[in-house]
One Martini backbone bead per residue (centre of mass of N, CA, C, O) as a GRO file, in nm:
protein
  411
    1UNK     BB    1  11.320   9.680  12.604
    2UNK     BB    2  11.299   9.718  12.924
    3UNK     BB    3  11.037   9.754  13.165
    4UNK     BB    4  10.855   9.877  13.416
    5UNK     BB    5  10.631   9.784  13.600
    6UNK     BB    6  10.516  10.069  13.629
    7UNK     BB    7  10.480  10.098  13.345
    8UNK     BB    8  10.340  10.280  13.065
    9UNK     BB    9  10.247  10.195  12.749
   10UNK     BB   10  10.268  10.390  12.436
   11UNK     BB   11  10.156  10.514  12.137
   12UNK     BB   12  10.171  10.794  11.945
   13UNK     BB   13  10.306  11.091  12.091
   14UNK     BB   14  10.405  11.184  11.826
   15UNK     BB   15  10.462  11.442  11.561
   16UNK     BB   16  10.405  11.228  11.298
   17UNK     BB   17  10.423  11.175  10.993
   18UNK     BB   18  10.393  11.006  10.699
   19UNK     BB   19  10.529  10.729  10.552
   20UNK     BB   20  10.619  10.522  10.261
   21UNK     BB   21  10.707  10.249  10.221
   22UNK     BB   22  10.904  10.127   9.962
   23UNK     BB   23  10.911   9.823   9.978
   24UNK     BB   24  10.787   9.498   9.799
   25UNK     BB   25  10.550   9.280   9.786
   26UNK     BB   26  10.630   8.963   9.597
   27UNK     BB   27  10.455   8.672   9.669
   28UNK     BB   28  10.384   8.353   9.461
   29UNK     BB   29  10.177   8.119   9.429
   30UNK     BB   30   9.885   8.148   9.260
   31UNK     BB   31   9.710   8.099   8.928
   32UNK     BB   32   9.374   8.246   8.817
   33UNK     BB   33   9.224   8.231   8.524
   34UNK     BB   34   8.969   8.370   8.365
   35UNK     BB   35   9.123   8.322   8.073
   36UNK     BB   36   9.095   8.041   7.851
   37UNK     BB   37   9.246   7.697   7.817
   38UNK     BB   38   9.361   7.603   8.110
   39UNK     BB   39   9.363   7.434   8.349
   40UNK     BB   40   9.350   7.570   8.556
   41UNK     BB   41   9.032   7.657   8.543
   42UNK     BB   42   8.961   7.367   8.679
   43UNK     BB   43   8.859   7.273   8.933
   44UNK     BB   44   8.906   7.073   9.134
   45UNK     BB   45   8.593   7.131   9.232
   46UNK     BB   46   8.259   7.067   9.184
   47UNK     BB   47   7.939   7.213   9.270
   48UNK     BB   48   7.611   7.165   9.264
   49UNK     BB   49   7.326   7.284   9.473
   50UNK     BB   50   7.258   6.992   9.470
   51UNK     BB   51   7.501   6.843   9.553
   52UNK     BB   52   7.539   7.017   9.824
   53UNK     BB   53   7.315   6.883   9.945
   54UNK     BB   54   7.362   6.564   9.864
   55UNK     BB   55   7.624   6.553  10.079
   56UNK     BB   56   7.577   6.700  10.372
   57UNK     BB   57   7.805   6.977  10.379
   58UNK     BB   58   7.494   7.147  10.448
   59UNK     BB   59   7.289   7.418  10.594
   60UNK     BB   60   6.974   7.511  10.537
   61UNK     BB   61   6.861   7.873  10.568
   62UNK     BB   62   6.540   7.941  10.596
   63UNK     BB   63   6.543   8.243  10.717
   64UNK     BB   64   6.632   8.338  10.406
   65UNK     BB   65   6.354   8.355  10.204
   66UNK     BB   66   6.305   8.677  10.227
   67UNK     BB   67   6.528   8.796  10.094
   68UNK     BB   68   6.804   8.992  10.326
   69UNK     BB   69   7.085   9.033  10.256
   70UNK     BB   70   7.342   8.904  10.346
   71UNK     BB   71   7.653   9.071  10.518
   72UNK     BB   72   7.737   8.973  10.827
   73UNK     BB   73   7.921   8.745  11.042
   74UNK     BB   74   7.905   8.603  11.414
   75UNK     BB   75   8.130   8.374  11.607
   76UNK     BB   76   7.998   8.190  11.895
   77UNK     BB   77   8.161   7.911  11.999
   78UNK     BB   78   8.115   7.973  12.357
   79UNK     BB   79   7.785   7.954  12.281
   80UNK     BB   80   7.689   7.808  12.028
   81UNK     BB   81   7.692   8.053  11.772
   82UNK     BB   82   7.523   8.278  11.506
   83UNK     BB   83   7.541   8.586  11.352
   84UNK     BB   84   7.304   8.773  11.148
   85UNK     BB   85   7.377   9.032  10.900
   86UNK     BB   86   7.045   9.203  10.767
   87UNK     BB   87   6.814   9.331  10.611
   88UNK     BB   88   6.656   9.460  10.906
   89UNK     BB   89   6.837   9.205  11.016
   90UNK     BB   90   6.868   8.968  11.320
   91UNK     BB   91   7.050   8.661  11.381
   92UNK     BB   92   7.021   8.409  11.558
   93UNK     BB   93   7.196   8.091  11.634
   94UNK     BB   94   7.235   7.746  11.597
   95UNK     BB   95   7.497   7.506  11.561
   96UNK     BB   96   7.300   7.228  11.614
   97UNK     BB   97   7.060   7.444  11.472
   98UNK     BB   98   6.945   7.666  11.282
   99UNK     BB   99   6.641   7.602  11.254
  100UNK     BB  100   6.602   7.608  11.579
  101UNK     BB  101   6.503   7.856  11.753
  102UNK     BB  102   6.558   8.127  11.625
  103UNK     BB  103   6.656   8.472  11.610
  104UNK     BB  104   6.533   8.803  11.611
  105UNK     BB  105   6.568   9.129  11.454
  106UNK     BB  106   6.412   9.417  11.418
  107UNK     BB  107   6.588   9.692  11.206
  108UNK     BB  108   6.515   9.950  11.049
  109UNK     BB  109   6.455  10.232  10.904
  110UNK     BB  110   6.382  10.538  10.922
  111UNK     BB  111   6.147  10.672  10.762
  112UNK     BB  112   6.266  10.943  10.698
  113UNK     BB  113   6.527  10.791  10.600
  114UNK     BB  114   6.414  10.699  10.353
  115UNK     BB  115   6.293  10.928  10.217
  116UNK     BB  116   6.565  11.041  10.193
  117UNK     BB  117   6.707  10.835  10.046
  118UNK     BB  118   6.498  10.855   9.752
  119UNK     BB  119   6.554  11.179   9.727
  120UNK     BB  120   6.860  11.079   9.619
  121UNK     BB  121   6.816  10.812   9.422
  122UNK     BB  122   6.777  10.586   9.554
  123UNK     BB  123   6.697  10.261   9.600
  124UNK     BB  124   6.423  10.083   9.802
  125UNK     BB  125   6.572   9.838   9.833
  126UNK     BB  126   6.896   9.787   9.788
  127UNK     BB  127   6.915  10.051   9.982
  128UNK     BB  128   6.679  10.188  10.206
  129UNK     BB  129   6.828  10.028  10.401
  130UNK     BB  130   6.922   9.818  10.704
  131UNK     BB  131   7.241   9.721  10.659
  132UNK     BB  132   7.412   9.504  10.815
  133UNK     BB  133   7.798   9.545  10.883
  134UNK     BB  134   7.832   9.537  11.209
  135UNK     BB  135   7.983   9.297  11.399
  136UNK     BB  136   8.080   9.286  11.734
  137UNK     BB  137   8.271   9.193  12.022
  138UNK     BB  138   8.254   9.382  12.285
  139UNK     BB  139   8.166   9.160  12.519
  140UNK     BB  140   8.030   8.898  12.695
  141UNK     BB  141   7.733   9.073  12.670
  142UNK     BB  142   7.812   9.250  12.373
  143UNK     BB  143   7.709   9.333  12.036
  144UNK     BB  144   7.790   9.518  11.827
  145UNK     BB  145   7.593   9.737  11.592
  146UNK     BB  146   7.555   9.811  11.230
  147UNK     BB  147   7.414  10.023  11.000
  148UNK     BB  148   7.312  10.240  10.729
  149UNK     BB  149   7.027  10.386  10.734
  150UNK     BB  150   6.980  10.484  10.463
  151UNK     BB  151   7.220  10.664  10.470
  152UNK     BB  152   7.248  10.666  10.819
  153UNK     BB  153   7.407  10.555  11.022
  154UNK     BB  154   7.383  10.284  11.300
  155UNK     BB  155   7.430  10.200  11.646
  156UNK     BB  156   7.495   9.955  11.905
  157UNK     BB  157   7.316   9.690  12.106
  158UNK     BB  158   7.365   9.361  12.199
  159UNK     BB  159   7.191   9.153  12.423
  160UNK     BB  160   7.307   8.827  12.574
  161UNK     BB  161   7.388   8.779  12.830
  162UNK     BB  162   7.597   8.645  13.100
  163UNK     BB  163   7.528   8.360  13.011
  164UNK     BB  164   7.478   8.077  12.837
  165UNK     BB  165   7.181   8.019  12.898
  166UNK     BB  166   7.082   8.237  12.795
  167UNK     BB  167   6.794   8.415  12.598
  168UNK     BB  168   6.938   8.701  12.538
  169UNK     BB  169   6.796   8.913  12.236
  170UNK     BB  170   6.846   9.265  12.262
  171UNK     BB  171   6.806   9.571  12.171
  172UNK     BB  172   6.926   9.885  12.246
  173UNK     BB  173   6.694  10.153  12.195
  174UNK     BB  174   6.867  10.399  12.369
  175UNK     BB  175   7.167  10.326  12.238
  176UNK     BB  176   7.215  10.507  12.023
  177UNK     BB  177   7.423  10.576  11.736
  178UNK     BB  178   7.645  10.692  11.534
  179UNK     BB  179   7.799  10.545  11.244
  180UNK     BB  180   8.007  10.726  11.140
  181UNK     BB  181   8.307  10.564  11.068
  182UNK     BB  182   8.212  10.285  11.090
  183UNK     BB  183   8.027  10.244  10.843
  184UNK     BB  184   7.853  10.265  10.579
  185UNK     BB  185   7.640  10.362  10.370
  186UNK     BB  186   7.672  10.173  10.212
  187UNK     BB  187   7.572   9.812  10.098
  188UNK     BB  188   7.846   9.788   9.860
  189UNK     BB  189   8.076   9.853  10.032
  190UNK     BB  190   8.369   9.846  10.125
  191UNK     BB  191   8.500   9.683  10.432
  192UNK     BB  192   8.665   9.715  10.783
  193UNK     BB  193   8.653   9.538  11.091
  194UNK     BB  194   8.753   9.574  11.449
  195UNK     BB  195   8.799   9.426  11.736
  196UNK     BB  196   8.975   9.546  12.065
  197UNK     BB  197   8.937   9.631  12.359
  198UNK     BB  198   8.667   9.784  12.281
  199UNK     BB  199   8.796   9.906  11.998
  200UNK     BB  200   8.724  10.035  11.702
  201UNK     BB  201   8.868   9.917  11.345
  202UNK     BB  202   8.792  10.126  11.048
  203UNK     BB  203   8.708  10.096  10.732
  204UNK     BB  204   8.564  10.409  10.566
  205UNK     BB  205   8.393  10.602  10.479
  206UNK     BB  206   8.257  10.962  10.563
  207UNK     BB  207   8.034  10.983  10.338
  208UNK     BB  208   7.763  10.971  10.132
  209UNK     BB  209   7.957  10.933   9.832
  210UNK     BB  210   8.224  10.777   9.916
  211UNK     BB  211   8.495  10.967   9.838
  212UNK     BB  212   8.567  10.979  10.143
  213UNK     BB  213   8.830  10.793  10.345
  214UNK     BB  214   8.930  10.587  10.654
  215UNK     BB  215   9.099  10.490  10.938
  216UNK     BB  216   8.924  10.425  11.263
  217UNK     BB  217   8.910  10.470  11.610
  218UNK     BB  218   8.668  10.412  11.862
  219UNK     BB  219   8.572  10.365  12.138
  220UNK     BB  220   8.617  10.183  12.457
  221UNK     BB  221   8.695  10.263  12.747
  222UNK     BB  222   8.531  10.521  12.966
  223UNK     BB  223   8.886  10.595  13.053
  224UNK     BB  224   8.981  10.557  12.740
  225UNK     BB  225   8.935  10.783  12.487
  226UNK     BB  226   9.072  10.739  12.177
  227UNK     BB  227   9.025  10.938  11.881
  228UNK     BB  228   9.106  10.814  11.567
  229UNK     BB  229   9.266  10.963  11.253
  230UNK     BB  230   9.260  10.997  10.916
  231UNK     BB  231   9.362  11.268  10.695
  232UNK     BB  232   9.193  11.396  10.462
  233UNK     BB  233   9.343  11.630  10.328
  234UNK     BB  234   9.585  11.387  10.265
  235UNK     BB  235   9.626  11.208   9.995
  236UNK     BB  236   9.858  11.013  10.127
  237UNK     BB  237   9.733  10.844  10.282
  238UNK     BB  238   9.423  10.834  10.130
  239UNK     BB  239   9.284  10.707   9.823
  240UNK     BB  240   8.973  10.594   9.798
  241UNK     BB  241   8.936  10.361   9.959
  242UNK     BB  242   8.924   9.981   9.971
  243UNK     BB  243   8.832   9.788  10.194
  244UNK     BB  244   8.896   9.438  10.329
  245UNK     BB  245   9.085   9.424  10.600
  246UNK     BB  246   9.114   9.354  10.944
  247UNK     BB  247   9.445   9.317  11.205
  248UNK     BB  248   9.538   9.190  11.495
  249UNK     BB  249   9.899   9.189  11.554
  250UNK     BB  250  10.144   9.108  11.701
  251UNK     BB  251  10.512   9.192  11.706
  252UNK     BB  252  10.562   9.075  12.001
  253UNK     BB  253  10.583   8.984  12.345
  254UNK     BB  254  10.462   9.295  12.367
  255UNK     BB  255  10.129   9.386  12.370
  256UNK     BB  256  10.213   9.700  12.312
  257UNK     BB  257  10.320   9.671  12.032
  258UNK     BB  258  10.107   9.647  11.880
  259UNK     BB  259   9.935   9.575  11.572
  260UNK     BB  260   9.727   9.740  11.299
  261UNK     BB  261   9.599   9.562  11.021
  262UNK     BB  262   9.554   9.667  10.693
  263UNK     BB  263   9.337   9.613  10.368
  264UNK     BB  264   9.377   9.778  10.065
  265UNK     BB  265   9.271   9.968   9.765
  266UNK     BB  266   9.364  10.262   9.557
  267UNK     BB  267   9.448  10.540   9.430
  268UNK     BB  268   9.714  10.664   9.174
  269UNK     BB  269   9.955  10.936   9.132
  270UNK     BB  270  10.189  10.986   8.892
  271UNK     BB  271  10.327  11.281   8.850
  272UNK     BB  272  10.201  11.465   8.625
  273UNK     BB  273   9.989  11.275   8.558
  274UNK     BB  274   9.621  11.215   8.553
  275UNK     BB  275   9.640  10.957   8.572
  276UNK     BB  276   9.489  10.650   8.775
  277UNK     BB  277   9.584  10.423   8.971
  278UNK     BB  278   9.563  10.105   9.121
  279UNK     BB  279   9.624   9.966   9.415
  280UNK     BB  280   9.766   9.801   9.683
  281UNK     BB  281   9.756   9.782  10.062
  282UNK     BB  282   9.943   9.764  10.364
  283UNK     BB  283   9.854   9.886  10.662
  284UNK     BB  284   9.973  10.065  10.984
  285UNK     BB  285   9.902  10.069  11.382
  286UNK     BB  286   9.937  10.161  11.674
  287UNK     BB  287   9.708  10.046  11.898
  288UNK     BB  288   9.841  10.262  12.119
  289UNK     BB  289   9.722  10.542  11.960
  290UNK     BB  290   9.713  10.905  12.091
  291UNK     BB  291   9.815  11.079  11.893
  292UNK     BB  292   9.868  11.431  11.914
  293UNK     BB  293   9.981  11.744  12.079
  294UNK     BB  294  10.008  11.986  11.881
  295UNK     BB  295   9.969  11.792  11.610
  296UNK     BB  296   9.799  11.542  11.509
  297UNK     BB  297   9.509  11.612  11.677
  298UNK     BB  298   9.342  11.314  11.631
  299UNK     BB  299   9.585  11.162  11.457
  300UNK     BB  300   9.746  10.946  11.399
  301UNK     BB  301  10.154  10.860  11.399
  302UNK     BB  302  10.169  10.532  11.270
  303UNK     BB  303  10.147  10.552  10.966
  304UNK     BB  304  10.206  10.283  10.730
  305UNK     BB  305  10.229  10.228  10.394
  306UNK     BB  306  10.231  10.010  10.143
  307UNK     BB  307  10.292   9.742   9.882
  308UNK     BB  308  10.083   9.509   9.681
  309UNK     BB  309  10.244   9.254   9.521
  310UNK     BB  310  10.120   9.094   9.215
  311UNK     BB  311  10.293   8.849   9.000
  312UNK     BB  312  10.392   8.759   8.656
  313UNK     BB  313  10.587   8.656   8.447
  314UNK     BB  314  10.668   8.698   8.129
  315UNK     BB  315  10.813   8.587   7.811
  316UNK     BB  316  10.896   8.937   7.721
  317UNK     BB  317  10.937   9.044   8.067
  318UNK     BB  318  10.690   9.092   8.158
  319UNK     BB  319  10.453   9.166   8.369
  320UNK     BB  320  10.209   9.085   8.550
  321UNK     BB  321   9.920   9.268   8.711
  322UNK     BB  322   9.787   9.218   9.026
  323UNK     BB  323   9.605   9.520   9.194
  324UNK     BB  324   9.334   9.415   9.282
  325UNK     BB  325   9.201   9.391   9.604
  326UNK     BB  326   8.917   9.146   9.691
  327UNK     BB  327   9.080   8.944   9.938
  328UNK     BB  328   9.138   8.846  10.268
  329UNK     BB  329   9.351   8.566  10.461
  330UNK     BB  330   9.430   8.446  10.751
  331UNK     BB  331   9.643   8.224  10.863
  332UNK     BB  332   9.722   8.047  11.131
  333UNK     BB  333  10.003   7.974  11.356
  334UNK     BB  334  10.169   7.885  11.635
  335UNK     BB  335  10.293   8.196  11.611
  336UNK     BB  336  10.070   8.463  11.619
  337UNK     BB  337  10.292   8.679  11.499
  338UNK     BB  338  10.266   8.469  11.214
  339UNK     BB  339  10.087   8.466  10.974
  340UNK     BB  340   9.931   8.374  10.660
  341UNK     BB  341   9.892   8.562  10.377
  342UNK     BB  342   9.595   8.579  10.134
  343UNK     BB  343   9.530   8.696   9.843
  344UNK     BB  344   9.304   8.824   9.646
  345UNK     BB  345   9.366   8.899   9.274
  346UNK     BB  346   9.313   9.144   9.023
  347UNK     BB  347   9.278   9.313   8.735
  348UNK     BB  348   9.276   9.658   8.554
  349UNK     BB  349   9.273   9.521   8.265
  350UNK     BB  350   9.087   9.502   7.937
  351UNK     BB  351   9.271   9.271   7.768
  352UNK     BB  352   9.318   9.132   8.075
  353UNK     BB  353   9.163   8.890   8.227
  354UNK     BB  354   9.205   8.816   8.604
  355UNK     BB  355   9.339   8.583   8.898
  356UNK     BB  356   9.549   8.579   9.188
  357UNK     BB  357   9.687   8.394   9.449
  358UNK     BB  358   9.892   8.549   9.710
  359UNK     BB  359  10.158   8.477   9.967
  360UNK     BB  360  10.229   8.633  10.272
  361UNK     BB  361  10.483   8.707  10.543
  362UNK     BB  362  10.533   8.875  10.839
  363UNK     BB  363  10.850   8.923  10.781
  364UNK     BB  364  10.814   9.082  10.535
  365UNK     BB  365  10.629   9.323  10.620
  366UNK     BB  366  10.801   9.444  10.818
  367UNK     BB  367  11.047   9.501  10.647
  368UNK     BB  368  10.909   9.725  10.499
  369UNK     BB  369  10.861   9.896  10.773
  370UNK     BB  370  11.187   9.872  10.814
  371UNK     BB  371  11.312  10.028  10.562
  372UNK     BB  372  11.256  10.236  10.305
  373UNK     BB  373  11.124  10.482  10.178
  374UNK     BB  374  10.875  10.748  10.054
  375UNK     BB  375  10.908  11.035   9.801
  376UNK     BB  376  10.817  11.350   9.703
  377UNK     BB  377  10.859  11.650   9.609
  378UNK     BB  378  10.600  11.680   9.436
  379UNK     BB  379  10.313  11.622   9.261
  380UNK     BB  380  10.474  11.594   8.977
  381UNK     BB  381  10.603  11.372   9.091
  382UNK     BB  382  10.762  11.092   9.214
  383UNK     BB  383  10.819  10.762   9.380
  384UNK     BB  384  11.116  10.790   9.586
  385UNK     BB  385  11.378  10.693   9.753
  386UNK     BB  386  11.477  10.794  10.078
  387UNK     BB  387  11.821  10.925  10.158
  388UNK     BB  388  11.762  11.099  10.373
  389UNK     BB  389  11.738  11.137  10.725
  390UNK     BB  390  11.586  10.974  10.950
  391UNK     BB  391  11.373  11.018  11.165
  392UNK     BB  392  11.357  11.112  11.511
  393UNK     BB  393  11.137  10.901  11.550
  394UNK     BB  394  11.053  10.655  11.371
  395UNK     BB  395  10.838  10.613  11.175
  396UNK     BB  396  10.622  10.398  11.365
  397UNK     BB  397  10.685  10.421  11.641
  398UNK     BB  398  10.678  10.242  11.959
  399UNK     BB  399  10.594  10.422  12.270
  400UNK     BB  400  10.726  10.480  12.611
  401UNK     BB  401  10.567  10.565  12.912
  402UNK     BB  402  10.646  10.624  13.202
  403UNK     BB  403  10.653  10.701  13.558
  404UNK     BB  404  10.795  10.994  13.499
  405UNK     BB  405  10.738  11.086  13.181
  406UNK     BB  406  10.919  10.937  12.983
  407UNK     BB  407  11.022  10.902  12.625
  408UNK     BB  408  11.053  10.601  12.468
  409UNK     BB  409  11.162  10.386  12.256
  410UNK     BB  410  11.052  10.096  12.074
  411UNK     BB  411  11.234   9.792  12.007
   0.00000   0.00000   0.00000
């Protein structure tokens, strides 16, 4: 519908449950197996470590020798440059020569937090220390960055200054803040965050044990702060989740109804048995989710959850499936709204080990997100599709408040 300008769009303004998306997505393009004697196996290309550098397609950055255990960086196009977030080193790059005056920033984990991270048992080298794991351009002079802070996470601002000339790379040490969710505990731990609008959304952990796992969105502008998060108290939320990646995706051509997609793998337990296996899945929430007024306050309202098919056709008739999500990667198209996904999933048989690139279209999984829903009776039921009456507005509805303040669904 068309809103009036001087309206105000507005998402997840009522208090709405989550439901799971039913309809399951299924395009493969490409297996990939790891045992067997198949060319499958075979690299189209194959170099080694010598033969990489001998090609000149490749420039080895010396400020590595450190043994540093990068974990993330970020790309600045526009002032052609490189940022590299390593074990309790920042580092600033230059496109044009890696190695020729790059910058660096020492920012170690607090003493009392390494020696407290030590009687927790943790090794003092691999985990005891702050391994940068969020890079995010927070606006034109800053980027946000977080580290584990051996296992007390913790995020700040670095200063690159006004200019493309300058040559500002300084960490602001007095608005240091913590990283609870922003962060993962571990540097081993899978993680996905994005930033947009100044507003940071991050799939991580929530404890030390790295057992409760959420998906939040935190930071803003100054006058409109809105934290919200997934439910940990309800397993159909999020159940252990292992985030992947996370994209902001435009859904029409007006902006306000953008939505954040992000993917990850959980464990699933289906009817009365305890046995639970892994699944892939792919989540969106409206991007511009301000919680619920009454329920779900600061508590997502329109989170919704798929399941991500990987599978082939096997001789006998059985499917074989790549059930765990290891790696995900958006294809831009010349219609921003419609990227190509491409995910890389491996086996969780012991029988057979595998792995297989399949590819979906932003088409299909719409389609999911608006299609027939699933439900169990109680726990020791399974999810079966559900027949009865879709409440209004349909969960996952992105709401427009107008200037008169009402309500009304965006379709």
């Amino acid at each position: 519908m068309n809103a009036k300008k001087d309206q105000r769009e507005k998402c997840g303004s009522q208090d709405l449950h989550p439901l799971h998306a039913f309809v399951m997505l299924s395009m493969i393009v490409v297996l990939l197996p790891v045992i067997g004697t198949s060319k499958q196996n075979i690299p189209r290309l194959k170099l080694s470590y010598k033969d990489l550098l001998l090609s000149n397609s490749c420039i080895p950055f010396l400020g590595s020798s450190e043994g540093l255990d990068f974990q993330t960086l970020l790309l600045d196009e526009e002032r052609g440059r490189l940022l590299l977030g390593a074990k309790d080193h920042i580092f600033l790059l230059s496109l044009v020569d890696l190695n020729k005056n790059f910058k660096k920033i020492y920012w170690p984990a607090a003493k009392e937090r390494m020696e407290l991270c030590k009687l927790a048992g943790k090794d003092p080298y691999t985990e005891c220390a702050n391994f940068i794991r969020v890079l995010q351009s927070y606006n034109r002079t800053h980027v946000y960055v977080c580290g584990t802070g051996a296992f007390h996470p913790i995020c700040g601002y670095i200063d690159l200054g006004t200019h493309k000339e300058d040559l500002m790379f300084k960490l602001d040490t007095h608005n240091l803040e913590s990283g609870r969710l922003k962060c993962p505990f571990d540097p081993q731990q899978p993680f996905a965050s994005v930033m947009t609008d100044e507003y940071l959304y991050a799939g991580t952990a929530s404890d030390f044990l790295g057992k409760d796992t959420a998906f939040t969105r935190s930071l803003g502008p100054s006058h409109d702060h809105h934290y919200i998060r997934t439910d940990i108290s309800e397993h159909y939320w999020l159940s252990g989740a292992k985030f992947i990646g996370t994209f902001p995706i435009p859904d029409t051509y007006n902006q306000d109804d953008d939505k954040i997609y992000f993917f990850f793998r959980e464990s699933s337990q289906e009817g009365s048995t305890s046995d639970k296996t892994i699944l892939s899945r792919v989540g969106r929430v409206c991007k511009n989710d301000v919680g619920g007024q009454r329920s779900l306050i600061n508590k997502w309202t329109t989170f919704l959850k798929a399941r991500l098919i990987c599978s082939i056709p096997g001789n006998d008739g059985a499917d074989t499936h790549f059930d765990e999500l290891q790696d995900v990667f958006l294809l831009p198209t010349k219609d921003e709204r419609n990227p190509v996904v491409y995910g890389v999933f491996t086996t969780t048989s012991s029988i057979f080990k595998g792995s297989a690139v399949c590819v979906y279209s932003m088409a299909d999984i719409r389609a999911v997100f608006n299609g027939p829903y699933a439900h169990k009776e109680s726990a020791d039921h399974r999810w079966v599709q559900y027949d009865g009456r879709i409440p209004y507005p349909r969960p996952g509805t992105t709401w427009i408040i107008t200037h008169d303040k009402r309500q009304l669904p965006f379709n």
